[in-house]
Structures are given as structure tokens and as C-alpha cells.
LOKOL-256411 format. One record per residue (C-alpha): x, y, z; chain; residue number from 1. Coordinates in Angstrom, 1 decimal. Example, Ala and Ser with C-alpha at 12.3 -4.5 7.8 and 13.67 -1.06 7.14 Angstrom:
BEGIN
+--------+--------+--------+------+------+
!     c1 !     c2 !     c3 ! loro ! rose !
+--------+--------+--------+------+------+
!   12.3 !   -4.5 !    7.8 !    A !    1 !
!   13.7 !   -1.1 !    7.1 !    A !    2 !
+--------+--------+--------+------+------+
//
This chain:
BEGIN
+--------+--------+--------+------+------+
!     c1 !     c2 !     c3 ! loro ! rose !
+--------+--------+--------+------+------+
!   49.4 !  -32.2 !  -17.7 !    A !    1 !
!   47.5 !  -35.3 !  -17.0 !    A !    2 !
!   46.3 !  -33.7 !  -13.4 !    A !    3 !
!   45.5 !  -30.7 !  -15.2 !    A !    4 !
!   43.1 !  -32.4 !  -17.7 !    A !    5 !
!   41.9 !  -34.9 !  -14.9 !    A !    6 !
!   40.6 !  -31.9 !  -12.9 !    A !    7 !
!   38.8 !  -30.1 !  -15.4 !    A !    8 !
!   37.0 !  -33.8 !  -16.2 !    A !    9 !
!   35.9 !  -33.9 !  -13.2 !    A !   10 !
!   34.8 !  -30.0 !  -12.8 !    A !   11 !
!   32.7 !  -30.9 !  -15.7 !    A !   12 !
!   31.6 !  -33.8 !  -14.9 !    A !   13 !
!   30.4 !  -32.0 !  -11.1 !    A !   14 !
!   28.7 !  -29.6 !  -13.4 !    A !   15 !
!   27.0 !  -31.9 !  -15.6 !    A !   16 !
!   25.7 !  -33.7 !  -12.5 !    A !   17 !
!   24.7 !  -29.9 !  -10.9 !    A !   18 !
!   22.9 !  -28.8 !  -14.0 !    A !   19 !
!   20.9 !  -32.4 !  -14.3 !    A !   20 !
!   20.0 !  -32.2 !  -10.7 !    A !   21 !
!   17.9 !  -29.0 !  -11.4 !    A !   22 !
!   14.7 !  -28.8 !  -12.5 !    A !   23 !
!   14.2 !  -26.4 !  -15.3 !    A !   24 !
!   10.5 !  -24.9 !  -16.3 !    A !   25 !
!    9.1 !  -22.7 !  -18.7 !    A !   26 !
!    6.8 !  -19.7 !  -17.6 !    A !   27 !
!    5.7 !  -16.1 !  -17.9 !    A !   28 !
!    6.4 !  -13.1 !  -16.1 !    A !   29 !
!    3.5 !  -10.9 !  -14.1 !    A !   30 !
!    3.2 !   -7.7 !  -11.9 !    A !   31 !
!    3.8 !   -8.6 !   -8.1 !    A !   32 !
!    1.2 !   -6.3 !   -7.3 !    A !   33 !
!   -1.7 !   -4.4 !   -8.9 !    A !   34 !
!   -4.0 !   -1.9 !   -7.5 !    A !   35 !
!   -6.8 !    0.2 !   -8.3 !    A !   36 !
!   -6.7 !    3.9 !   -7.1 !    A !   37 !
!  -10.0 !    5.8 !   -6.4 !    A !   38 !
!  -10.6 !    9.3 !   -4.4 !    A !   39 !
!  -11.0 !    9.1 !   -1.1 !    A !   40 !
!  -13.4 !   12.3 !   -1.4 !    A !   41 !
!  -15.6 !   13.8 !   -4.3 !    A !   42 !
!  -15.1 !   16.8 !   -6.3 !    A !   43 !
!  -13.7 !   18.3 !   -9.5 !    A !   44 !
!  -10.7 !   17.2 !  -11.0 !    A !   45 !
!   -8.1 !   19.9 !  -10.5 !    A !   46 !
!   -4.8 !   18.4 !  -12.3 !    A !   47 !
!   -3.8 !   14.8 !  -13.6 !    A !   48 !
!   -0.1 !   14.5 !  -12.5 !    A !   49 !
!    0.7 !   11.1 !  -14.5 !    A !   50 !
!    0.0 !    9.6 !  -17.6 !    A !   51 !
!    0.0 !    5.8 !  -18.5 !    A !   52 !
!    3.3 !    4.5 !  -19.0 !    A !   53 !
!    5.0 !    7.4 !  -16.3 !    A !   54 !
!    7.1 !    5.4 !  -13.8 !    A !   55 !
!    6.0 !    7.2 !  -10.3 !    A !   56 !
!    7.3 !    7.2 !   -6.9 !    A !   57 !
!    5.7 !    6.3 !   -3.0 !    A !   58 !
!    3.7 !    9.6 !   -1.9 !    A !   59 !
!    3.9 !   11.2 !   -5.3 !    A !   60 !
!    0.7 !   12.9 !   -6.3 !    A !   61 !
!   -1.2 !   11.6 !   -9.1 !    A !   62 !
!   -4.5 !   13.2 !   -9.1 !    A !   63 !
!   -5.6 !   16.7 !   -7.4 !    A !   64 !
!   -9.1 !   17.7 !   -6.8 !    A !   65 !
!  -10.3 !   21.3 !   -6.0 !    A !   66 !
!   -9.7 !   22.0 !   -2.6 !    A !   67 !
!  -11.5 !   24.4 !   -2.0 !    A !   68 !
!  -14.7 !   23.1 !   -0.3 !    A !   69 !
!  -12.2 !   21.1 !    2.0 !    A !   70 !
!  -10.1 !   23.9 !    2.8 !    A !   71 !
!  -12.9 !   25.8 !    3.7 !    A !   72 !
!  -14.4 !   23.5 !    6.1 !    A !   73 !
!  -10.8 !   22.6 !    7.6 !    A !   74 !
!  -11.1 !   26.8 !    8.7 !    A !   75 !
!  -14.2 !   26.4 !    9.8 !    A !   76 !
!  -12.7 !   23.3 !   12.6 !    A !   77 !
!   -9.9 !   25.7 !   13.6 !    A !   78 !
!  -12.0 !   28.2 !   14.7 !    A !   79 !
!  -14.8 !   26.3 !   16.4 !    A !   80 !
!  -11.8 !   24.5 !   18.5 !    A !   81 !
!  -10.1 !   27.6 !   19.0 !    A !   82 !
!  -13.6 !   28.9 !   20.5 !    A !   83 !
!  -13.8 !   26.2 !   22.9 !    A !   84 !
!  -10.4 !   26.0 !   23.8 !    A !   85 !
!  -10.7 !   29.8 !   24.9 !    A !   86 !
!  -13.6 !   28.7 !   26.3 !    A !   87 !
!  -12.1 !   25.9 !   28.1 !    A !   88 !
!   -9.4 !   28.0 !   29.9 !    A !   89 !
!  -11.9 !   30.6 !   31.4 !    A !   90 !
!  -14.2 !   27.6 !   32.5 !    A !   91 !
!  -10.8 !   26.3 !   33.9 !    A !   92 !
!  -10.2 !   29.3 !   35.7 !    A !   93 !
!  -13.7 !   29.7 !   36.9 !    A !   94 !
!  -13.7 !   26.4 !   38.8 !    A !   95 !
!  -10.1 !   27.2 !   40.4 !    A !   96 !
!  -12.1 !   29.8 !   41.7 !    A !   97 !
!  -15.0 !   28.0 !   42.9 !    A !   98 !
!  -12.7 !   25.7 !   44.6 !    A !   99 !
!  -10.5 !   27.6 !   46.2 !    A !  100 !
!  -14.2 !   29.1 !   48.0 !    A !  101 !
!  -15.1 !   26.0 !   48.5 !    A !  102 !
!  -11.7 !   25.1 !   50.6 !    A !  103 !
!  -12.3 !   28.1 !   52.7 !    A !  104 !
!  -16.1 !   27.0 !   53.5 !    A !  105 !
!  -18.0 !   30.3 !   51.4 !    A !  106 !
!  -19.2 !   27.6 !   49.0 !    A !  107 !
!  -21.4 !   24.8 !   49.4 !    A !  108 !
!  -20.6 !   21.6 !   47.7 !    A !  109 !
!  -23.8 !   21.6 !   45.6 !    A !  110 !
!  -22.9 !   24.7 !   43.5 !    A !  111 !
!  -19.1 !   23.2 !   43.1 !    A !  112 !
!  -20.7 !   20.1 !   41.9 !    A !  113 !
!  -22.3 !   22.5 !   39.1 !    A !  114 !
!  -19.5 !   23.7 !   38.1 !    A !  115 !
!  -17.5 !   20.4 !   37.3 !    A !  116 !
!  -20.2 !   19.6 !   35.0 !    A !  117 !
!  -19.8 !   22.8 !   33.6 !    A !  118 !
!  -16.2 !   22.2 !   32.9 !    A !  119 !
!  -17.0 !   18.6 !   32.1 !    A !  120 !
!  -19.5 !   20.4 !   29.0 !    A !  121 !
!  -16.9 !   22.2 !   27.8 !    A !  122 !
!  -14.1 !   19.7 !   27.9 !    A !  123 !
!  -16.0 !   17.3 !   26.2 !    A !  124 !
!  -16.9 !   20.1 !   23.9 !    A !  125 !
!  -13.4 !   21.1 !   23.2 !    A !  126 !
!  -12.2 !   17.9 !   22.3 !    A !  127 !
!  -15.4 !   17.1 !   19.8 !    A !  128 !
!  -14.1 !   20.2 !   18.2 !    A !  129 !
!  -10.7 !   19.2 !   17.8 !    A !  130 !
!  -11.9 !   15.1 !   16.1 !    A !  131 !
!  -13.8 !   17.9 !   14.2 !    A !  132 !
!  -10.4 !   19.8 !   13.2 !    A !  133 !
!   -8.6 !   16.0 !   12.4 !    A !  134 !
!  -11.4 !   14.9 !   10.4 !    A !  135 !
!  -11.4 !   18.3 !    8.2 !    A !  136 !
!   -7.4 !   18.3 !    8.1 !    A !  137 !
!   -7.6 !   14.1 !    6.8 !    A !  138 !
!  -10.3 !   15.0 !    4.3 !    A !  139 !
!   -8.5 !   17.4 !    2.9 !    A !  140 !
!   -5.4 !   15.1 !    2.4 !    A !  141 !
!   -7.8 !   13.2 !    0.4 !    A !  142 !
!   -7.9 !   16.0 !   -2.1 !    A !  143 !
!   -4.9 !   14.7 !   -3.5 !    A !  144 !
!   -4.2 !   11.0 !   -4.4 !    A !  145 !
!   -0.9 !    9.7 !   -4.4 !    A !  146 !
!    0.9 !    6.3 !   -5.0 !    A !  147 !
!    1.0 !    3.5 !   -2.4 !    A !  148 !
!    4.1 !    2.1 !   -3.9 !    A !  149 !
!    6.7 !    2.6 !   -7.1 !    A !  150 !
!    4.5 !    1.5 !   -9.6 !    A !  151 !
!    4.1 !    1.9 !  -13.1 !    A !  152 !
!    0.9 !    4.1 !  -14.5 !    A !  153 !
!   -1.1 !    1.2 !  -16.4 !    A !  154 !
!   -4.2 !    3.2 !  -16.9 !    A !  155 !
!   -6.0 !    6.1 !  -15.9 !    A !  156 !
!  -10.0 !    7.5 !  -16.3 !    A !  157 !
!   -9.3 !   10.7 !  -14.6 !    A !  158 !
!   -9.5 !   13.8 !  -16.7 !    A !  159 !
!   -8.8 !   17.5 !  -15.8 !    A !  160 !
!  -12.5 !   19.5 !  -14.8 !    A !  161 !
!  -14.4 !   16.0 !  -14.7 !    A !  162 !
!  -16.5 !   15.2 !  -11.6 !    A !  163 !
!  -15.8 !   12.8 !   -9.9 !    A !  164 !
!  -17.8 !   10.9 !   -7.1 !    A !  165 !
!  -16.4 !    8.4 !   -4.7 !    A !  166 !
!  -19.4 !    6.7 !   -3.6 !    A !  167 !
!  -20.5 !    6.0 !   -7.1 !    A !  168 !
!  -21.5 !    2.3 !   -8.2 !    A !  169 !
!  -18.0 !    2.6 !  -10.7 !    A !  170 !
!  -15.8 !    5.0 !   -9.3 !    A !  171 !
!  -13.2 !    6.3 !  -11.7 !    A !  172 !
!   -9.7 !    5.1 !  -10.5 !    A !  173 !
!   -6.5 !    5.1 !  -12.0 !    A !  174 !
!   -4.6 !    1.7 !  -12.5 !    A !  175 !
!   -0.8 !    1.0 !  -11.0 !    A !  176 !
!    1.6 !   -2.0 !  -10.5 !    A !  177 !
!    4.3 !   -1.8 !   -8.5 !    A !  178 !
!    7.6 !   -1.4 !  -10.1 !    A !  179 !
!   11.1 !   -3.0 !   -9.1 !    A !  180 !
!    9.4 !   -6.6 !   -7.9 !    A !  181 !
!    8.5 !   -9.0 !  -10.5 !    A !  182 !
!    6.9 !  -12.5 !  -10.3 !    A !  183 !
!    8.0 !  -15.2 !  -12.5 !    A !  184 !
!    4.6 !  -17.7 !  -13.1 !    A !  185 !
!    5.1 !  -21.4 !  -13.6 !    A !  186 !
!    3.0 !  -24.5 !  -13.0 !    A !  187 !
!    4.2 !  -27.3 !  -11.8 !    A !  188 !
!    3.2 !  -30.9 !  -10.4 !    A !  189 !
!    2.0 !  -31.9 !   -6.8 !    A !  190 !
!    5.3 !  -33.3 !   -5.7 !    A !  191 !
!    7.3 !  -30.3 !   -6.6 !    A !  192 !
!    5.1 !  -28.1 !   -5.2 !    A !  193 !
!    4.6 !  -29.8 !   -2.2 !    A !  194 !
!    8.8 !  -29.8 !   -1.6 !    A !  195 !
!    9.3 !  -26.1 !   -2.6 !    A !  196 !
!    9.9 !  -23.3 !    0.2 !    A !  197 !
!    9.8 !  -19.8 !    0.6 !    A !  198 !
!   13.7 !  -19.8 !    1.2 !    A !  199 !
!   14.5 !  -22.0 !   -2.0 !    A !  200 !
!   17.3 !  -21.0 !   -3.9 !    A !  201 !
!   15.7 !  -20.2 !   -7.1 !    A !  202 !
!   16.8 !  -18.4 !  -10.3 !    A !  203 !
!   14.2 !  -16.7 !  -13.1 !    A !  204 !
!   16.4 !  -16.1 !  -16.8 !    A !  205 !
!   14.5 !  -13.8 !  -18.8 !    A !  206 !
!   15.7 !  -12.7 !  -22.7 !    A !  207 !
!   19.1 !  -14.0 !  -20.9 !    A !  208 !
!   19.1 !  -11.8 !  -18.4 !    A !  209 !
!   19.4 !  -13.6 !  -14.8 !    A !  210 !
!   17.8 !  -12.9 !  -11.8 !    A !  211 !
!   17.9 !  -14.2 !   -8.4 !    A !  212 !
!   14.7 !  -15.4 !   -6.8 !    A !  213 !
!   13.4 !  -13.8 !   -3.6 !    A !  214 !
!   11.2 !  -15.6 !   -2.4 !    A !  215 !
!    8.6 !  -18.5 !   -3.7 !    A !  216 !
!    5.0 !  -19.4 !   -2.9 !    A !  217 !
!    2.8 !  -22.3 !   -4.4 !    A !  218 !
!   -1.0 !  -22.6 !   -4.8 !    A !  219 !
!   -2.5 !  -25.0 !   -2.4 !    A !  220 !
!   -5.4 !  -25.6 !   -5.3 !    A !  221 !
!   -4.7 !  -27.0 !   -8.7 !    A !  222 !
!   -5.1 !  -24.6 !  -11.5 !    A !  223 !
!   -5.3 !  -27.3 !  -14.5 !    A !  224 !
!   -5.5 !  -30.7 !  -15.3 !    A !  225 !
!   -2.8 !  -32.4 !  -17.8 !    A !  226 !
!   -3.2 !  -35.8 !  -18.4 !    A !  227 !
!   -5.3 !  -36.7 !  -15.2 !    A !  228 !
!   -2.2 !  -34.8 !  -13.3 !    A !  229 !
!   -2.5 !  -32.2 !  -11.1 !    A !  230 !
!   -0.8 !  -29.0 !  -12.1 !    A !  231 !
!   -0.2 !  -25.6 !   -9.3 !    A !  232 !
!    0.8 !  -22.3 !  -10.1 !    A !  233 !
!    4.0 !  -21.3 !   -8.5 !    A !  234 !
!    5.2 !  -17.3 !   -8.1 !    A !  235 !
!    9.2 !  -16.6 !   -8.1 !    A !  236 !
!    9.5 !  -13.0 !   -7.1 !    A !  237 !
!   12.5 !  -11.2 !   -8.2 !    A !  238 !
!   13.9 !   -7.6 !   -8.3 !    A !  239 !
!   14.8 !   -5.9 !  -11.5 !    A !  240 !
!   15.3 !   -2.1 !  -12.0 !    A !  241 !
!   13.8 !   -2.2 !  -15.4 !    A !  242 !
!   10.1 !   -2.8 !  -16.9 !    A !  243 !
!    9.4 !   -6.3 !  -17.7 !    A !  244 !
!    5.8 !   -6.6 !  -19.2 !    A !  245 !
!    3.8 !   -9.2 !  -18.1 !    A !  246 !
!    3.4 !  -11.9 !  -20.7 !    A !  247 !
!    7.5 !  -12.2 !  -20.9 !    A !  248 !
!    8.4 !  -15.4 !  -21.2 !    A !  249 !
!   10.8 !  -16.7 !  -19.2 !    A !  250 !
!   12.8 !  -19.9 !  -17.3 !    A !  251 !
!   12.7 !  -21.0 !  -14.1 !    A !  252 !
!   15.6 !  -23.2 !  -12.7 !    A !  253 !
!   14.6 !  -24.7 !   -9.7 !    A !  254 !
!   16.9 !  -26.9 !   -7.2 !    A !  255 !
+--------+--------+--------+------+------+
//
């Protein structure tokens, strides 16, 4: 009974001496990342997808514009290419021709030369078509706007029928942080900041829920002053499935 009660001394004593080792710091809890979404094109607003608040998915669209003007133009692309590239195989054709006469001495050099840079026209021609076709088919991708990442919807100015111009001064855009990664902001002094590594072992609690650090950065700039000591903002990313709004407070052991 004596061993029994000897061990568990010890165990706590080990986890007295654990627990004081650390280094435990109040902070608050921010998006990882946060971005603001603009068209790529201008037009009239077809359909807003998402509202604020909507959690959304990578590729999902959040905003359509009309098409119309883009699908038009992508036609017009496929045709002109398909023009040259009919165009191309009869010029093709033509010199095979020209230089199968030329191997058998009924044609002189000079007029073969001609019709290389004939076919030389027309390739080039055929392949300024097709940029032509690529740039119509990317612009019209644009007609629809769709999330990076997950995110969360934090705010939106798009509005069904409203024009919308991307070259504009203020563009409207629509407002997302990423959802699933969290960062867990604390400040803390030179030497700590100075030891700390991406690969520390670190742990964020938040409403007494605990989460396993990721990874850790630290500002090489101080952020404030506190009593003539230098204090630097240190990031703990974590993962967590659910929303955490920044301005959460939380803890931050560190090792």
C-alpha cells in the first residue's frame, strides 16, 4: 500500500513539475485567412448563390453574371478557328503538292518558297484563332465566381440585376474566411519569441474545448510596448470543424 501511495506521489509530483514547466498565455482567436472576392469580368448580376453566414465549399459558385455577351463571343472564337483550321489543311495539302513538283524538277524553288510563307500565314493565323478561342472560353469562366477555399460568407455587396464593373475604383466583392483553420493570437516577450518554432508542441483551449496546435509563427517586429518591454504577436493555428468567431478568447499553453 505504501508503494502504491509512493507512486502516485511521485506521478503528481512529475505532473506538478510538467504543468509549471509550461508557459501559459491568454489570447484571442482570428480567421487564418481572409479574402476579398471581386469579378474577374463586368456584367449584370444573374444570381447570388450565398448569403452571409452560409458555410461554402472550394469551386462552389457564389455569384453568376449573365453570360450571354461571353457566350456569344466564345461562338464567335469557335468558328474563326474552325475557319482557319479548314483553312490550314487545304494550305497543308496545297504545299504537299507544290513539293512533291518541286522533287520532280516542274517547280522552281522561288514559287515553293511562296508557298511556305503561305502556310507559315495561315499557321500562325490558326493558332491566333485558337489563344482567341482560350481567351473567350477563360472569360467566360469568369462569369461565375466561386470560392478559393471553405470559408465562411462574412459579407456580401452583390445583389441580383445590379451592374457590376470590375475595373471600377471600388469594385463590389464579397467577403470570406476560410473555415476549418483557426489562429489562436497571443503576444508574448522577445525571449519567447525568439525560442518558439514552427514544429513546437503547442496547445490552444478555447471555452474548454482543446485543440492541438499546427503550426506557430512569431512577428519579427514588436507590436507594443509594456513597461519598456518588447511584446510580439505570435499565431497558433489549429483545426476545428466548427465556427469559432474571432474575438474568442482563449489559452495558450506553450512548452
Amino acid at each position: 500500500m505504501r508503494q502504491v501511495i509512493g507512486v502516485l506521489v511521485a506521478a503528481a509530483m512529475l505532473i506538478s513539475a510538467l504543468a509549471a514547466s509550461a508557459q501559459t498565455l491568454h489570447g484571442t482567436i482570428d480567421w487564418n485567412r481572409r479574402v476579398a472576392l471581386g469579378v474577374g469580368i463586368s456584367g449584370q448580376i444573374l444570381a447570388v448563390n450565398v448569403t452571409p453566414g452560409d458555410a461554402v465549399y472550394t469551386g462552389q459558385v457564389l455569384v453568376e453574371l449573365d453570360p450571354t455577351s461571353y457566350e456569344i463571343a466564345l461562338r464567335k472564337a469557335r468558328n474563326s478557328e474552325a475557319l482557319y483550321a479548314a483553312e490550314l489543311q487545304e494550305q497543308r495539302a496545297d504545299f504537299e503538292r507544290e513539293q512533291t513538283m518541286f522533287d520532280e524538277g516542274s517547280l522552281s524553288s522561288v514559287r515553293l518558297k511562296l508557298e511556305q510563307l503561305k502556310l507559315a500565314r495561315v499557321e500562325s493565323a490558326h493558332a491566333l484563332a485558337a489563344l482567341e478561342r482560350e481567351w473567350a472560353e477563360y472569360r467566360l469562366g469568369l462569369a461565375g465566381l466561386r470560392a478559393p477555399f471553405d470559408a465562411w460568407v462574412i459579407a456580401s455587396g452583390f445583389a441580383k440585376g445590379q451592374f457590376v464593373n470590375h475595373t471600377a475604383d471600388h469594385p463590389v466583392t464579397i467577403d470570406l474566411a476560410e473555415r476549418g483553420v483557426y489562429a489562436a493570437h497571443v503576444l508574448v516577450d522577445g525571449e519567447t519569441a525568439g525560442g518558439l518554432s514552427p514544429d513546437n508542441e503547442m496547445t490552444v483551449l478555447v471555452a474548454g474545448e482543446r485543440f492541438v496546435g499546427i503550426n506557430t509563427t512569431a512577428g519579427l517586429e514588436p507590436v507594443e510596448m509594456v513597461q519598456e518591454s518588447a511584446r510580439y504577436l505570435v499565431k497558433v493555428f489549429f483545426q476545428s470543424a466548427r465556427l469559432i468567431r474571432p474575438g474568442t478568447s482563449c489559452t495558450v499553453e506553450f512548452p
